[in-house]
Backbone as a ProteinNet text record, in pm:
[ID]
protein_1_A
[PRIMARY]
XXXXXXXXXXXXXXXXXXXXXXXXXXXXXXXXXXXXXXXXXXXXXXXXXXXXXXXXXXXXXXXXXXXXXXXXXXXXXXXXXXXXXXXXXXXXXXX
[TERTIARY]
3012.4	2990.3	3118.9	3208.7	3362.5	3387.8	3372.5	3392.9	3296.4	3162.5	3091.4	3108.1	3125.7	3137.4	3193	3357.9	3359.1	3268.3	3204.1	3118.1	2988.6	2963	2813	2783.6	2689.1	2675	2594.9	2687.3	2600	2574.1	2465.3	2460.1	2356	2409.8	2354.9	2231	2139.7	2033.4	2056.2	2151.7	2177.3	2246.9	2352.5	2360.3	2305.5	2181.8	2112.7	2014.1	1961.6	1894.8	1923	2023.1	2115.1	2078.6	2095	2046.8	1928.1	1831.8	1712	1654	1515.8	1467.6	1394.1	1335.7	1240.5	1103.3	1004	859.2	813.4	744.2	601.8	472.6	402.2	215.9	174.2	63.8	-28.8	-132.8	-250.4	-368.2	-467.8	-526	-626.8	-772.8	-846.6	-974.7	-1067	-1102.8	-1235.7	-1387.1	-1472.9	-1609.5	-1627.6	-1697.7	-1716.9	-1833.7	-1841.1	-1863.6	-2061.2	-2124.1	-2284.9	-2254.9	-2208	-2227.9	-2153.1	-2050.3	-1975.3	-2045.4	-2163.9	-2212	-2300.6	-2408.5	-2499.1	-2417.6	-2319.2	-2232.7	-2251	-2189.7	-2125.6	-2283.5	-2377.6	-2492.4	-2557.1	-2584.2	-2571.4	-2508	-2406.9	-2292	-2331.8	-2308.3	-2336.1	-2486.3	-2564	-2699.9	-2744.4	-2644.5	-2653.4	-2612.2	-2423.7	-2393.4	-2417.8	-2536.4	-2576.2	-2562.4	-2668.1	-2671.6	-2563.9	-2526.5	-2368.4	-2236.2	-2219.6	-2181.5	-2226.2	-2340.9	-2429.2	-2385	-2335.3	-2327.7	-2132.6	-2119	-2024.4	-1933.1	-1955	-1873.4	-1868.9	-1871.9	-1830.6	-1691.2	-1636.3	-1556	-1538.9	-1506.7	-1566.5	-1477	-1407.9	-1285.7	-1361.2	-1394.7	-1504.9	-1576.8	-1628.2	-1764.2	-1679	-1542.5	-1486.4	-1389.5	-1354.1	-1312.5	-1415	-1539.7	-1588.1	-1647.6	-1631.7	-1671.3	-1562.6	-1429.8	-1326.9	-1286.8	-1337.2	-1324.1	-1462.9	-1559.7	-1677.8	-1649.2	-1544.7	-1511.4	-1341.1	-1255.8	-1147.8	-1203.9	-1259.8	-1300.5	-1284.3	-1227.1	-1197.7	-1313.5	-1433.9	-1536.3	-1652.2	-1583.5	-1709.2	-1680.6	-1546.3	-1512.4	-1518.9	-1598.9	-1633.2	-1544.5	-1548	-1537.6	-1427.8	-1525.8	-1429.7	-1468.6	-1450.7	-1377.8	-1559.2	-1514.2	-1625.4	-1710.2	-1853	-1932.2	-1946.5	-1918.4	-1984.6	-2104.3	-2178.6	-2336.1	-2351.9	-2304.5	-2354.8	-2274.5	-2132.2	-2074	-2144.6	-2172.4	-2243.9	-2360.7	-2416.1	-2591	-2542.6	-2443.2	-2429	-2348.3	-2259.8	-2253.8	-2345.7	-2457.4	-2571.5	-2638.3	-2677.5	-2726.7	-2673.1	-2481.3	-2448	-2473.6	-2522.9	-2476.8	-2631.2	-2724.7	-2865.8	-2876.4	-2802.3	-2840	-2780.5
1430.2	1386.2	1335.9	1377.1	1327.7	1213.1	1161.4	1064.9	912.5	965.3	884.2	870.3	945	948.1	804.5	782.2	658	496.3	541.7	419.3	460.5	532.5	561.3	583.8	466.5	436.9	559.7	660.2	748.6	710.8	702.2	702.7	853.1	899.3	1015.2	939.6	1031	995.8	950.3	1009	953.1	823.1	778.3	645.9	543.9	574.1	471.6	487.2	596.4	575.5	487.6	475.5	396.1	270	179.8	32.7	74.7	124.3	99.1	78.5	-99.8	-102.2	-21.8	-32.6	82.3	35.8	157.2	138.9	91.4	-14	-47.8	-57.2	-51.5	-28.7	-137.4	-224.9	-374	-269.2	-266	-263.7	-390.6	-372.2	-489.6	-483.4	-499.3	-405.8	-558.1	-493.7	-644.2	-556.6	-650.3	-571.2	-540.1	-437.9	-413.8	-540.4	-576.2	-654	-593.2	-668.2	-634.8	-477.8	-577.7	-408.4	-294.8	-315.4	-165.7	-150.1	-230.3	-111.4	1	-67	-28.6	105	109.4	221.5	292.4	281.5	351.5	435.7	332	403.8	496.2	534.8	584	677.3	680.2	820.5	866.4	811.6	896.5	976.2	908.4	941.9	1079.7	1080.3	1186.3	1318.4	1257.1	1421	1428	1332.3	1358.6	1556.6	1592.2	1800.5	1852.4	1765.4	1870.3	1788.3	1658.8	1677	1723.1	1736.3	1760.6	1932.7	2006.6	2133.1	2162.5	2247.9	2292.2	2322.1	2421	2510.4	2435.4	2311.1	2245.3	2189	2201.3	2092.2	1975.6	1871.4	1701.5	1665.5	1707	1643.9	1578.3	1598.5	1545.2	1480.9	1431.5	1351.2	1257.2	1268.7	1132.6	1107.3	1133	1063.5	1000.3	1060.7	1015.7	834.9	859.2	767.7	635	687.6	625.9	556.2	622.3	530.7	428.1	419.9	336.2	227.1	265.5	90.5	48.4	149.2	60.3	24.6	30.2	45.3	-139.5	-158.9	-334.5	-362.1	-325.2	-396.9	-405	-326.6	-365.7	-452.4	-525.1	-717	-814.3	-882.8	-1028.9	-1051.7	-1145.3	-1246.9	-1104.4	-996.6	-841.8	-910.8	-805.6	-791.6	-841.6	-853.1	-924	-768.5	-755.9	-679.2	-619.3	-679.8	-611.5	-540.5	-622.2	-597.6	-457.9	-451.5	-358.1	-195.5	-222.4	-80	-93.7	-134.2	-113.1	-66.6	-106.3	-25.7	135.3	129.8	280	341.7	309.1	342.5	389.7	331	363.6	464.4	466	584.6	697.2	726.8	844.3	881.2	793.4	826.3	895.2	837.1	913.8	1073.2	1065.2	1200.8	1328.4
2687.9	2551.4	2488.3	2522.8	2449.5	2487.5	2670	2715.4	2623.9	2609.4	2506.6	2406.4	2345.4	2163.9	2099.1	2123.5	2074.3	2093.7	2233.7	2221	2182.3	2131.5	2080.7	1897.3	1869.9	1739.7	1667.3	1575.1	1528.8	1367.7	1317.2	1160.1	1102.6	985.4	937.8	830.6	811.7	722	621.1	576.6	419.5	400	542.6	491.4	550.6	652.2	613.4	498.1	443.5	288.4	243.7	236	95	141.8	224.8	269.9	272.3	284.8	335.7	157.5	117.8	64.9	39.6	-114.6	-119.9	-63.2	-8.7	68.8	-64.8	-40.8	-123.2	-38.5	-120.6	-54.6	-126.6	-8.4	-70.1	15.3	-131.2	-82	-82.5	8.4	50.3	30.4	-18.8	-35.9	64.2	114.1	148.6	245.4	214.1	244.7	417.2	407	557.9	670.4	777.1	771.9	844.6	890	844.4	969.3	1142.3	1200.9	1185.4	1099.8	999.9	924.1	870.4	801.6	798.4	916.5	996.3	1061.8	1104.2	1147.1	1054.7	979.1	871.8	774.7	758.7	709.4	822	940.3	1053.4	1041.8	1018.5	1041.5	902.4	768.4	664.6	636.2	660	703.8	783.5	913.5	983.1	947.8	846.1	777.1	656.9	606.7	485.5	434.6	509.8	464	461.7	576.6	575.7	452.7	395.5	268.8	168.4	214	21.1	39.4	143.2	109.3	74.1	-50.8	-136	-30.2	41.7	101.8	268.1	318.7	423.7	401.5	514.9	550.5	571.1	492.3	500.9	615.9	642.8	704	845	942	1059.6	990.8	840.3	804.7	792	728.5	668.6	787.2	877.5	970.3	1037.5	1071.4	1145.1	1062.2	957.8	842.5	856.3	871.1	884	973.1	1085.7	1246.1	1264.3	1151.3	1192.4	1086.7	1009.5	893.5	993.7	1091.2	1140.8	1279.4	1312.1	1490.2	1500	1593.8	1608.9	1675.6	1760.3	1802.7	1716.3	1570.7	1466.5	1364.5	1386.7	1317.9	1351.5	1292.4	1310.5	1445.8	1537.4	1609.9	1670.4	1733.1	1794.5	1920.3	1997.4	2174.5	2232.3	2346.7	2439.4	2426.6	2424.6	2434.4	2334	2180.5	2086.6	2019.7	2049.2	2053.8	2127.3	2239.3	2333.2	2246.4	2221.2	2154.4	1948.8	1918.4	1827.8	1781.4	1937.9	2006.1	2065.1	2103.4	2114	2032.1	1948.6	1758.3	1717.4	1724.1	1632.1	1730.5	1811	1909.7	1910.5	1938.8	1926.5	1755.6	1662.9	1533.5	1495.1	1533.5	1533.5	1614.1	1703	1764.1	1711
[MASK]
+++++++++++++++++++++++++++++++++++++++++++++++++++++++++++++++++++++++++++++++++++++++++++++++

C-alpha cells in the first residue's frame, strides 16, 4: 500500500459534495398504454380483498401493481412476442 499510495487517486466524501450539482427530479406522468392496463386491472382485481382489508400489508399488491405499469413487453412497439407475455400476465394474474 505505501508503494501505491502516491499513484492512487483518493478523494473524501465531502470534497466531492462540494462539486457535485444539486439532484433534481423531472416527473413525467403519461398514460399506461391499452396492454398495461389490462395488466394492471388483472392484478388489482385479484388483490382487490386483500387491499380493501385494514390490517394487510400492501407492499406485494403495489409492487406487484408496479411491475405491470414498468414491465417493457407491456409498451407500445415492446420486444418480439408481446402478445404471447401479456396472455400470460393476464393468466398468472387471474389465478
Amino acid at each position: 500500500q505505501a508503494l501505491l499510495r502516491p499513484y492512487m487517486l483518493r478523494r473524501t466524501k465531502a470534497d466531492v459534495q462540494e462539486k457535485l450539482p444539486l439532484k433534481t427530479e423531472t416527473l413525467v406522468k403519461v398514460e399506461l398504454t391499452v396492454p398495461q392496463k389490462r395488466v394492471y386491472r388483472a392484478v388489482l382485481d385479484r388483490n382487490l380483498a386483500h387491499i380493501a382489508n385494514p390490517r394487510a400489508s400492501l407492499s406485494n399488491a403495489f409492487m406487484q401493481l408496479r411491475k405491470a405499469c414498468n414491465h417493457p413487453r407491456l409498451l407500445e412497439g415492446g420486444a418480439d412476442g408481446e402478445e404471447e407475455a401479456i396472455r400470460r400476465a393476464l393468466d398468472a394474474a387471474r389465478e
